[in-house]
DOVOVO-373926 format. One record per residue (C-alpha): x, y negated, z; residue in three letters; residue number from 1. Coordinates in nm, 4 decimals. Layout:
BEGIN
MITOR         xx         yy         zz   resn   resi
MITOR          X          Y          Z    ala    NUM
...
END
This chain:
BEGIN
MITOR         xx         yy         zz   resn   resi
MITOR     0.0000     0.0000     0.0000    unk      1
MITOR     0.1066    -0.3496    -0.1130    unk      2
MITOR     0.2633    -0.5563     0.2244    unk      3
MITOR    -0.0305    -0.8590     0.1549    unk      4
MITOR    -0.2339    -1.0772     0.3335    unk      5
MITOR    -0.4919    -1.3610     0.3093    unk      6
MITOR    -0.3157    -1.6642     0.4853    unk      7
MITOR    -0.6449    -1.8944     0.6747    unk      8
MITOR    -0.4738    -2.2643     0.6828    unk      9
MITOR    -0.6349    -2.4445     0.9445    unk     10
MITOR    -0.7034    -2.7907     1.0013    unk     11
MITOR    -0.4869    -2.9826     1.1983    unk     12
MITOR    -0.3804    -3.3604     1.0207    unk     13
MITOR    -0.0554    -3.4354     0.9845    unk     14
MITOR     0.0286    -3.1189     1.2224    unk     15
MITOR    -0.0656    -2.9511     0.9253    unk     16
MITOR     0.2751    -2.9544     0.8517    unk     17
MITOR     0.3695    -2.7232     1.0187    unk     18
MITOR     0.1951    -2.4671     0.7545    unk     19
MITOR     0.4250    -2.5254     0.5196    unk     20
MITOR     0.6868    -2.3349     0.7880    unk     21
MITOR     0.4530    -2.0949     0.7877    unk     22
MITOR     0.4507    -2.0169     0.4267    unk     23
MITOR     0.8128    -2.0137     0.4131    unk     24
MITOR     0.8376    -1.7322     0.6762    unk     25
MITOR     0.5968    -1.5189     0.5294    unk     26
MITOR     0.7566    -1.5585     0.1444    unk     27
MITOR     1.1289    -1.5202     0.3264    unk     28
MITOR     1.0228    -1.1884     0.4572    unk     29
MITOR     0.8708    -1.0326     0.1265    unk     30
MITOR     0.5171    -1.0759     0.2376    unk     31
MITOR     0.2704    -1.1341    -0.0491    unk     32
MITOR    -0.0068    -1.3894    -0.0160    unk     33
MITOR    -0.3088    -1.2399    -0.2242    unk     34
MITOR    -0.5380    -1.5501    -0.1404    unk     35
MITOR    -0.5182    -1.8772     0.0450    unk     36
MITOR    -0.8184    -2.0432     0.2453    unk     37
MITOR    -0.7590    -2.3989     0.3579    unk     38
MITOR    -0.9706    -2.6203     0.5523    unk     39
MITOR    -0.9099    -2.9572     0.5449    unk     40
MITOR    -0.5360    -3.0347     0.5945    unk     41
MITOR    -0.4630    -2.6640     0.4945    unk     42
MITOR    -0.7133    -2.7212     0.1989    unk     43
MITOR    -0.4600    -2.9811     0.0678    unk     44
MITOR    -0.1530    -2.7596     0.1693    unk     45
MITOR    -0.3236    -2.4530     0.0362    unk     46
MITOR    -0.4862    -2.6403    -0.2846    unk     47
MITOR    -0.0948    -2.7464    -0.3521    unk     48
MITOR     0.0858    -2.3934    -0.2707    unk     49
MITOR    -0.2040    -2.1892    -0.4490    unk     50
MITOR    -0.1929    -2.3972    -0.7857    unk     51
MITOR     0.2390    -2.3947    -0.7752    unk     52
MITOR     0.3479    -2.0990    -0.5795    unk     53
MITOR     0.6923    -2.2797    -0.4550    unk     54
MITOR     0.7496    -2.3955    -0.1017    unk     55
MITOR     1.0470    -2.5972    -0.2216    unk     56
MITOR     0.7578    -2.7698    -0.4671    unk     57
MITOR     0.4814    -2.7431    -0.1728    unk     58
MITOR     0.7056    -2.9778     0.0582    unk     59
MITOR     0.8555    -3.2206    -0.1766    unk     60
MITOR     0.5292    -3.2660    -0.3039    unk     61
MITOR     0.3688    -3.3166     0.1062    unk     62
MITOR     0.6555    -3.5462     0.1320    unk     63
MITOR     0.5939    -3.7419    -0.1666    unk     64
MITOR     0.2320    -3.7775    -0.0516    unk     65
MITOR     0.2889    -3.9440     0.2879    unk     66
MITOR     0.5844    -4.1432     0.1386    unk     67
MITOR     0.3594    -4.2849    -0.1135    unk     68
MITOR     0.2886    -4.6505    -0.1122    unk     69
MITOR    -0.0707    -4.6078    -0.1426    unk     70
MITOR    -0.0474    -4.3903     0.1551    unk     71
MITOR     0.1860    -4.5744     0.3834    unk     72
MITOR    -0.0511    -4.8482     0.3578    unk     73
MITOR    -0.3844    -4.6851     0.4131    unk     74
MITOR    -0.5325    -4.6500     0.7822    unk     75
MITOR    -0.3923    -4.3237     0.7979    unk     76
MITOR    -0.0923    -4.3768     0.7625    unk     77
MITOR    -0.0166    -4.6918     0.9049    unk     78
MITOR    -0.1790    -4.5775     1.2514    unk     79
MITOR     0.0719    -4.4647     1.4543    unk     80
MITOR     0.3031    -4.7108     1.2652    unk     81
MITOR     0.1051    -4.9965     1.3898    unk     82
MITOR     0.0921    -4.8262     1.7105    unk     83
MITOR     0.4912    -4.9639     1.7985    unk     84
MITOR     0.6367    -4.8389     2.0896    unk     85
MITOR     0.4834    -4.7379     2.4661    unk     86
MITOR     0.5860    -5.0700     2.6512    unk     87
MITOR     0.4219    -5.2939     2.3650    unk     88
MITOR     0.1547    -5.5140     2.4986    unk     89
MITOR    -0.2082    -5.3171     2.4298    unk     90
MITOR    -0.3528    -5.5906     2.3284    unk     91
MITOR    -0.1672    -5.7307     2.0520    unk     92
MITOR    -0.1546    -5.3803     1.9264    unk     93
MITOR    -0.5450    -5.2905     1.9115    unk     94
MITOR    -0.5343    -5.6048     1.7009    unk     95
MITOR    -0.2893    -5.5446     1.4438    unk     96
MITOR    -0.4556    -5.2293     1.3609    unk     97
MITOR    -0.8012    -5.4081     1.3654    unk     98
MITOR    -0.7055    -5.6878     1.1676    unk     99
MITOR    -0.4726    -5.5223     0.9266    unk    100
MITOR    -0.7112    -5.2022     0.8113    unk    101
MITOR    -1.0780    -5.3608     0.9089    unk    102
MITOR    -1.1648    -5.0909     1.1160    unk    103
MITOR    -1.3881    -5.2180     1.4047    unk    104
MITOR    -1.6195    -5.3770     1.0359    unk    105
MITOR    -1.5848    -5.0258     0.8554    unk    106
MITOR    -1.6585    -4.7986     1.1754    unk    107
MITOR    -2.0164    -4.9961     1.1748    unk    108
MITOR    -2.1294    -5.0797     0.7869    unk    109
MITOR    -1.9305    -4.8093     0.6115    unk    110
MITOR    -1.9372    -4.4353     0.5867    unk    111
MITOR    -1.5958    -4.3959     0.6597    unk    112
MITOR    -1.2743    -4.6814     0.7160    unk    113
MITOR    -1.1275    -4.5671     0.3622    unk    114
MITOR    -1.3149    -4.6680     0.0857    unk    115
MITOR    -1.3688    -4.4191    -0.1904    unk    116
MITOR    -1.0613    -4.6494    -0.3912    unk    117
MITOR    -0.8625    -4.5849    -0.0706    unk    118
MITOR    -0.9271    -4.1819    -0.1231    unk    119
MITOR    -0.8686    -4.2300    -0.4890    unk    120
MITOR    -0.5382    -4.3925    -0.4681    unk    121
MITOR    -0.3814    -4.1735    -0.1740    unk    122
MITOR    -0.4875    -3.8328    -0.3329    unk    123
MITOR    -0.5937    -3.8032    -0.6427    unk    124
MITOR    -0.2253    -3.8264    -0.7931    unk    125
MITOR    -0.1013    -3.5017    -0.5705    unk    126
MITOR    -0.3948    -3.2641    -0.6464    unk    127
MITOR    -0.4805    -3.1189    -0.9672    unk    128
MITOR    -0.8482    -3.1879    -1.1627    unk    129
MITOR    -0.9116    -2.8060    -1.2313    unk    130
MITOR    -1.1446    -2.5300    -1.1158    unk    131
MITOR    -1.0526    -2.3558    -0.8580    unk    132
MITOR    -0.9954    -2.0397    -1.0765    unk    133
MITOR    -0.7336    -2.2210    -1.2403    unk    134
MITOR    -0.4948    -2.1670    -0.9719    unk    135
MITOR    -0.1999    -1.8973    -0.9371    unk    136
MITOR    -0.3237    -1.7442    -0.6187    unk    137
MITOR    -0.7005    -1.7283    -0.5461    unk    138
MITOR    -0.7824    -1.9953    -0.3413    unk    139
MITOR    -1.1349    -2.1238    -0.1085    unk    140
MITOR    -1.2509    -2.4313     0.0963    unk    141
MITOR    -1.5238    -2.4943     0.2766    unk    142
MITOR    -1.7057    -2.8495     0.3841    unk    143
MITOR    -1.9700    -2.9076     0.5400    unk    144
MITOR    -2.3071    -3.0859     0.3948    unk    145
MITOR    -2.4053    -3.4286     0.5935    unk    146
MITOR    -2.7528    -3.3997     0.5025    unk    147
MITOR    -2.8566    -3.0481     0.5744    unk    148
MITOR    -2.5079    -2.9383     0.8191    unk    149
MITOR    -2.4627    -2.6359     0.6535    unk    150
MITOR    -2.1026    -2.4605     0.5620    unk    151
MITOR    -2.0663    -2.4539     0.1968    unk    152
MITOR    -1.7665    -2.2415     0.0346    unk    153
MITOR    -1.6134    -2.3364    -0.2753    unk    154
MITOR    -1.3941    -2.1210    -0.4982    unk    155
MITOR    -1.4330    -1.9595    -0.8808    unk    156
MITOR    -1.5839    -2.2990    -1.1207    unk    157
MITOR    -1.5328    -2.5598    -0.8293    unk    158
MITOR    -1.3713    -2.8418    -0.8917    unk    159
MITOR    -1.0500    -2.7992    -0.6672    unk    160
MITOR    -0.9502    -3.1995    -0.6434    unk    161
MITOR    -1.3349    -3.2645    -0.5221    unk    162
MITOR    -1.3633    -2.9337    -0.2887    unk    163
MITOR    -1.0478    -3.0031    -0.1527    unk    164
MITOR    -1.1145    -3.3897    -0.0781    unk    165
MITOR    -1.4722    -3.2927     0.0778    unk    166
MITOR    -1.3125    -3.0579     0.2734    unk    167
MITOR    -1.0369    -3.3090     0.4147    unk    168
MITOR    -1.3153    -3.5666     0.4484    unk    169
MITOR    -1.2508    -3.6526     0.8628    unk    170
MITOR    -1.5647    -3.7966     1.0104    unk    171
MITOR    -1.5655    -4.1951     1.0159    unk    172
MITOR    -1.2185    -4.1927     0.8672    unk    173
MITOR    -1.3140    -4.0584     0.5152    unk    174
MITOR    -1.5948    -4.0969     0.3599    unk    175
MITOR    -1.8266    -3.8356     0.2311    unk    176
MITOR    -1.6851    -3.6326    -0.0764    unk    177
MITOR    -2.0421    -3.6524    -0.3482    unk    178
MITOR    -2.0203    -3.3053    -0.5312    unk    179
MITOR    -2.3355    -3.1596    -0.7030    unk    180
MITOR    -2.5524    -3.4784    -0.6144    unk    181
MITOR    -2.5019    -3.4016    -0.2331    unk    182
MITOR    -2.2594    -3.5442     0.0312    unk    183
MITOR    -1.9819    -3.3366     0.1942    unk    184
MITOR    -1.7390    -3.3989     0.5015    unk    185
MITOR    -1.4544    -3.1937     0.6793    unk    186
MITOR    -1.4704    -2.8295     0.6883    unk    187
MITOR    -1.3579    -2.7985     1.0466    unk    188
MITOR    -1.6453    -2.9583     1.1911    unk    189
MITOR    -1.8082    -2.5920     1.1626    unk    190
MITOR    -1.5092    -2.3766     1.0270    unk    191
MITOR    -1.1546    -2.5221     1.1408    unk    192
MITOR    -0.9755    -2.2415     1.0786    unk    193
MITOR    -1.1715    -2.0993     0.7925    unk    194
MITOR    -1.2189    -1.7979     0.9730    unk    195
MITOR    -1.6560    -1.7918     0.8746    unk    196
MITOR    -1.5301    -1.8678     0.5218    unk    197
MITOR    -1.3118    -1.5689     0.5117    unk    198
MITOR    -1.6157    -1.3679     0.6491    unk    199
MITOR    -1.8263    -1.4774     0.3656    unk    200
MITOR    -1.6311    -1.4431     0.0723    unk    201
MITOR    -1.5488    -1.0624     0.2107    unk    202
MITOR    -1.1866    -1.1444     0.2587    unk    203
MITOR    -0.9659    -0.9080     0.4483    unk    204
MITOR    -0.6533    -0.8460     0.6170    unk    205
MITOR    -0.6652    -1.2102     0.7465    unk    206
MITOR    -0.3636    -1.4335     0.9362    unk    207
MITOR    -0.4448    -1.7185     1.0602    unk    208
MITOR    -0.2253    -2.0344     1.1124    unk    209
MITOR    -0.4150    -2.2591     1.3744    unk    210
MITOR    -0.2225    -2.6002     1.3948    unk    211
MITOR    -0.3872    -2.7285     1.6691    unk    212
MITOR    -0.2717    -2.8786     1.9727    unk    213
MITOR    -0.1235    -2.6624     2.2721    unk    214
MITOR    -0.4296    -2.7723     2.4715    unk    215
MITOR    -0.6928    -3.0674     2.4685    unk    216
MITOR    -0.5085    -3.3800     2.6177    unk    217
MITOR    -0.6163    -3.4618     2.9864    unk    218
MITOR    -0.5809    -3.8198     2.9710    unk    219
MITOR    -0.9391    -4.0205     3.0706    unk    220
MITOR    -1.0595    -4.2054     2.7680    unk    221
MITOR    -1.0268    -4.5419     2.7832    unk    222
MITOR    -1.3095    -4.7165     2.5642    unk    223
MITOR    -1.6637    -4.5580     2.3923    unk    224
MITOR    -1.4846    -4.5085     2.1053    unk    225
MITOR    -1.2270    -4.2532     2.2622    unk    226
MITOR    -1.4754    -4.0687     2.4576    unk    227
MITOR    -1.6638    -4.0219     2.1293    unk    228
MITOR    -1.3507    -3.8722     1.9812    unk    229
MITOR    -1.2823    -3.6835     2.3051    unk    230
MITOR    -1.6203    -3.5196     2.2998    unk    231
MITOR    -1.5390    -3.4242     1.9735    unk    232
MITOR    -1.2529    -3.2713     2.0601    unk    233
MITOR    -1.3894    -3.0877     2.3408    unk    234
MITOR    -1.6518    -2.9417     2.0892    unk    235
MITOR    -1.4427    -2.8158     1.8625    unk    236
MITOR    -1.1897    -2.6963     2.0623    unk    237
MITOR    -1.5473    -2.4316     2.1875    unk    238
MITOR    -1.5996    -2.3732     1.7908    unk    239
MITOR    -1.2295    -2.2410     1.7663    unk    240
MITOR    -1.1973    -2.0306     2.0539    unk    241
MITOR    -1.5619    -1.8464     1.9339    unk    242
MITOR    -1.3853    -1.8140     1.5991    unk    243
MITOR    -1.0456    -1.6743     1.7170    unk    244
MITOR    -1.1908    -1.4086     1.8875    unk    245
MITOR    -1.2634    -1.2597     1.4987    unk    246
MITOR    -0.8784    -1.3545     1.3649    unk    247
MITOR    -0.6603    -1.0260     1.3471    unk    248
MITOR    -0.3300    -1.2399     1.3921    unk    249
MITOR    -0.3497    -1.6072     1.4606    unk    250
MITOR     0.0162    -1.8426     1.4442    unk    251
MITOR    -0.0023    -2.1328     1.6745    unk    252
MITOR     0.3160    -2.3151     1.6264    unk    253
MITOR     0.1812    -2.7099     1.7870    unk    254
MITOR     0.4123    -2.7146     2.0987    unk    255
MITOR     0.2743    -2.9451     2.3063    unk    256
MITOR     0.0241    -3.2437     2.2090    unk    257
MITOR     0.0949    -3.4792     1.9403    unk    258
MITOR    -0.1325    -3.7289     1.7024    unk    259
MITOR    -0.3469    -3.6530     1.4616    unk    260
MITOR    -0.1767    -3.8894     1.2318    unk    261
MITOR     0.1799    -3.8365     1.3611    unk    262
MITOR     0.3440    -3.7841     0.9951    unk    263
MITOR     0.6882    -3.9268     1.1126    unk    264
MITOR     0.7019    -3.5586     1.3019    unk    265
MITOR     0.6873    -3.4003     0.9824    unk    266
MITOR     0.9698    -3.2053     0.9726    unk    267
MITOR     0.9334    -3.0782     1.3381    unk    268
MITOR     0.5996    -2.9851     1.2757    unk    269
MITOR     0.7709    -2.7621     0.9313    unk    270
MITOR     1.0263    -2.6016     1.1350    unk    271
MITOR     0.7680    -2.5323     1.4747    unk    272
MITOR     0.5567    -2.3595     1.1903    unk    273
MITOR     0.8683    -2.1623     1.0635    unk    274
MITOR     0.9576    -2.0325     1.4254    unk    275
MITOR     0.6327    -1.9406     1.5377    unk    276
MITOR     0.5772    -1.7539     1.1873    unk    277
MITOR     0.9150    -1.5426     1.2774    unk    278
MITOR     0.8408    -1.4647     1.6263    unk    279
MITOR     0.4784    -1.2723     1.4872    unk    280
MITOR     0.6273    -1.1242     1.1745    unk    281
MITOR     0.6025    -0.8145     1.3268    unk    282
MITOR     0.2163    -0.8570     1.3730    unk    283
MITOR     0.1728    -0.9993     1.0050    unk    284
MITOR     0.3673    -0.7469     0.8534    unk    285
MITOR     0.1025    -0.4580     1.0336    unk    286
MITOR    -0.1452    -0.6454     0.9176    unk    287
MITOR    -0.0255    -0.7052     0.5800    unk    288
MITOR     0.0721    -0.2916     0.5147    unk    289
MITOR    -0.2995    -0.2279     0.6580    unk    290
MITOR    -0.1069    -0.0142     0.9608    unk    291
MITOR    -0.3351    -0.2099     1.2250    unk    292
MITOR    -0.6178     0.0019     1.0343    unk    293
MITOR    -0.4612     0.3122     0.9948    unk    294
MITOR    -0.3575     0.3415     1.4241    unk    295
MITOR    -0.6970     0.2331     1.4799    unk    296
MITOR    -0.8668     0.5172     1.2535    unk    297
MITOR    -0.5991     0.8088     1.4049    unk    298
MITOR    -0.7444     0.6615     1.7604    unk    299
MITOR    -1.1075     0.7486     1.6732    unk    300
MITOR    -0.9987     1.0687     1.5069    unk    301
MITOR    -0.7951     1.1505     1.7430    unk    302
END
């Protein structure tokens, strides 16, 4: 039996780095990745790897994304920029990133701070305008529809730019992704480690790469708008531990807590991906030769 696996990308920001660790460890050790689900960040690292199989390509290309002027200059990633260091006064802070992005404006009259230009500019140039059957390894994303809630999995005729921008569509940061006359937004607020979309499009011999944090942050929130985030937070964090309970392996390489839009730890983020990858090869590789099934079935027999 073939050593392969499907590889679950979760989502995760710009600790989504960290999958692209991940995928080197499993390609280093002769592992073969027979299809890729990403959900939002892993939708755009999986979207990227699936369509070029080359993990040289899939970081320069990450790289060139947050690197790119259109980027640097967008909310996301100018937030921890405009953040400056700890001792800077608090105030003047808040208001650089108010005045300088519009946020407090956008949060109230707009579906999300980006505009659909902002979306345009930052991604379109690093993802490809196929169907999702176009790519080298089979790939599937899921988002989630704003009018009706409901999980909806794209692969096969998809459009891969649109399914993968829906599926990366963070609440009140993005705005809704309009595919097939209806509205979409991040994956992860029902499936953040595409675990239910694995389940539905009958895909086996799963591994999961969770790039969540350690654990939630215990700091208090300190204004409405952090405790809506926190309770956010909270409620997914209750989604993904229902949903790792069905993962054969799961890789959780985040050590510690860092930023959602921390892309200055990019590289950290690669190499904690590539460590924790290693130190569960072992797992992956039972899982990948189907060896996992084959103690399980002499246990029943036997």
């Amino acid at each position: 039996m073939a050593a392969r696996i499907t590889l679950n990308l979760g989502g995760g920001a710009a600790r989504g780095f960290a999958h692209i660790g991940a995928i080197r460890a499993i390609v280093e050790n002769g592992i073969g990745i027979e299809r890729i689900i990403g959900v939002s960040m892993g939708a755009i690292c999986g979207a990227v790897y699936s369509f070029m199989p080359d993990v040289d390509f899939l970081e320069k290309r990450l790289k060139q994304l947050i690197n790119f002027e259109a980027f640097k200059e967008s909310v996301v990633g100018s937030w921890t920029a405009n953040e400056g260091p700890v001792g800077k006064n608090i105030v003047r802070r808040a208001q650089k990133i108010l005045t300088g992005t519009n946020i407090l404006r956008r949060i109230f009259t707009a579906t999300g701070v980006l505009t659909p230009a902002d979306v345009y500019a930052v991604l379109h140039p690093f993802l490809p305008d196929v169907q999702i059957s176009a790519t080298e390894i089979p790939f599937a994303t899921a988002a989630v529809n704003i009018r009706t809630g409901e999980l909806r999995v794209f692969q096969g005729s998809d459009r891969l730019r649109s399914a993968v921008i829906a599926s990366a569509s963070m609440p009140m940061i993005f705005p809704p992704e309009k595919i097939d006359g209806e509205w979409y937004v991040d994956g992860g607020v029902l499936d953040k480690l595409g675990i239910e979309t694995a389940a539905r499009i009958g895909a086996d011999r799963v591994i999961v790469v969770d790039v969540s944090d350690e654990k939630l942050p215990d700091k208090l929130p300190r204004s409405g708008f952090d405790v809506m985030l926190k309770t956010e937070e909270i409620a997914s964090e209750h989604r993904r531990s229902i949903q790792l309970a069905r993962a054969k392996v799961v890789v959780r390489p985040i050590k510690g807590n860092f930023h959602w839009a921390d892309y200055s730890a990019a590289e950290a983020f690669m190499q904690m991906g590539y460590d924790a990858t290693l130190d569960k090869m072992a797992d992956i590789r039972n899982v990948a030769t189907g060896r996992r099934v084959f103690s399980f079935l002499r246990q029943i027999v036997g």
